[in-house]
Each structure stands twice: as C-alpha cells, then as structure tokens.
C-alpha positions as CSV (number, residue, x, y, z in Angstrom):
1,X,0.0,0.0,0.0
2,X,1.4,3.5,-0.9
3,X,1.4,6.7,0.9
4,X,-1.6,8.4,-0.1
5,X,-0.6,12.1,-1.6
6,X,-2.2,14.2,0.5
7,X,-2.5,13.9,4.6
8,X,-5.1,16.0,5.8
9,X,-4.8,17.0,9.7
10,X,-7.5,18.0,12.1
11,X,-6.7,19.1,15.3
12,X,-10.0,18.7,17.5
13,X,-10.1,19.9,21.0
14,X,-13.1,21.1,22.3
15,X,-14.0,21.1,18.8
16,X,-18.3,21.2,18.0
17,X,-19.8,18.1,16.4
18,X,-21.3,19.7,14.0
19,X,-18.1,21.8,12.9
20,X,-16.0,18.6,12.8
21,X,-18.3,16.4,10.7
22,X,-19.2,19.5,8.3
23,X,-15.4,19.5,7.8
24,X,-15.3,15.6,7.0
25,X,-18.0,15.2,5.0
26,X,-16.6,18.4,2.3
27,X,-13.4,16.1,2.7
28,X,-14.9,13.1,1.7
29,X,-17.2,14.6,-1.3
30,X,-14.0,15.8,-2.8
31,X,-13.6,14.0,-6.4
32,X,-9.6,13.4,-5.8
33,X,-9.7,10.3,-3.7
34,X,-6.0,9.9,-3.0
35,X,-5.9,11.1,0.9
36,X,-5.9,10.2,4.2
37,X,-7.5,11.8,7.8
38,X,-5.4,12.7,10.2
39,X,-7.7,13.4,13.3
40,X,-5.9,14.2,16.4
41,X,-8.1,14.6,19.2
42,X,-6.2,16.3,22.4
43,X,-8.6,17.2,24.3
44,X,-10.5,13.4,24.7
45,X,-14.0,15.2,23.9
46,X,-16.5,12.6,24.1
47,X,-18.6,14.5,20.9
48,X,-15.0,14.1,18.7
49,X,-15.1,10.4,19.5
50,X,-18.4,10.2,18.1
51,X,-17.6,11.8,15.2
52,X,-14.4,9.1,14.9
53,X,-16.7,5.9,15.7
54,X,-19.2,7.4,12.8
55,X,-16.7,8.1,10.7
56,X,-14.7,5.1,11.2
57,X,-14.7,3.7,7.6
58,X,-13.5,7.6,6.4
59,X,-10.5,8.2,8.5
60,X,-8.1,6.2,7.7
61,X,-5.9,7.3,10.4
62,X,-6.8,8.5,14.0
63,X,-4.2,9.5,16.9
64,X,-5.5,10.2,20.5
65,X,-2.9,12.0,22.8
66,X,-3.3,13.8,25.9
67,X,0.1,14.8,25.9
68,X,-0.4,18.8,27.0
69,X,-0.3,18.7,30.4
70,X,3.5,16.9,30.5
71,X,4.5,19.3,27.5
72,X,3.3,21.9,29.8
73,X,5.3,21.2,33.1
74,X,8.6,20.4,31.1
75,X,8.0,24.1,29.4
76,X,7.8,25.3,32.9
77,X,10.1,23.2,34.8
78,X,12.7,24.5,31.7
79,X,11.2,28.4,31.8
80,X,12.0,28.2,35.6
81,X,15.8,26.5,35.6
C-alpha cells in the first residue's frame, strides 16, 4: 500500500460536532480520492469520539494523545531553571 498524496490533519479539541463532521463530509465529497485523515483529538471530547466511531470507515488514520499537560510542566520546569 502506498502513501496516499495528500494527509489531511484536524486538530479537535473542544471542537463542536457539527463543525467537525461538516469538515469531513466536504473532505470526503471531494472528487480526488487519494488522501488520508489525520484526526488528532487532544482534548478526549466525548462529541469528537463520536464523530471518529461514525466516521470510522473515512478516517483512515486517528491519533488520540493527551500529551499537553507533561509538554506543559517540562515548558515550565525548563522556563524556571
């Protein structure tokens, strides 16, 4: 399988369902068909992992992290040295 030739990332914290699936669905009506999702939900919002689970067969790719809280306190532990 080959890299698709376009990668398409949404950042969605605290983002509104509707906003996030309007935003997919003008992805996925698109006549070029060589792309891929990239749906990073930060923020763990239970309405963006509705949208994933309903979108499941669309986005090809889906990263959960909750990695700002520990990017945070290194930025402050390293602001305060």
């Amino acid at each position: 399988m080959s890299c698709p030739k376009i990668s398409i990332v949404i950042p969605a914290y605290k983002t509104k369902e509707e906003y996030l699936r309007r935003t997919i669905d003008n992805i996925v009506e698109q006549t070029f068909e060589d792309w891929e999702i990239l749906l990073i939900n930060n923020g763990a919002d239970e309405n963006v992992r509705n949208v994933i689970f309903s979108y499941k067969n669309k986005i090809q790719s889906q990263k959960e992290s909750n990695n700002n809280e520990r990017t945070n306190e290194r930025t402050n532990e390293r602001t305060n040295e």
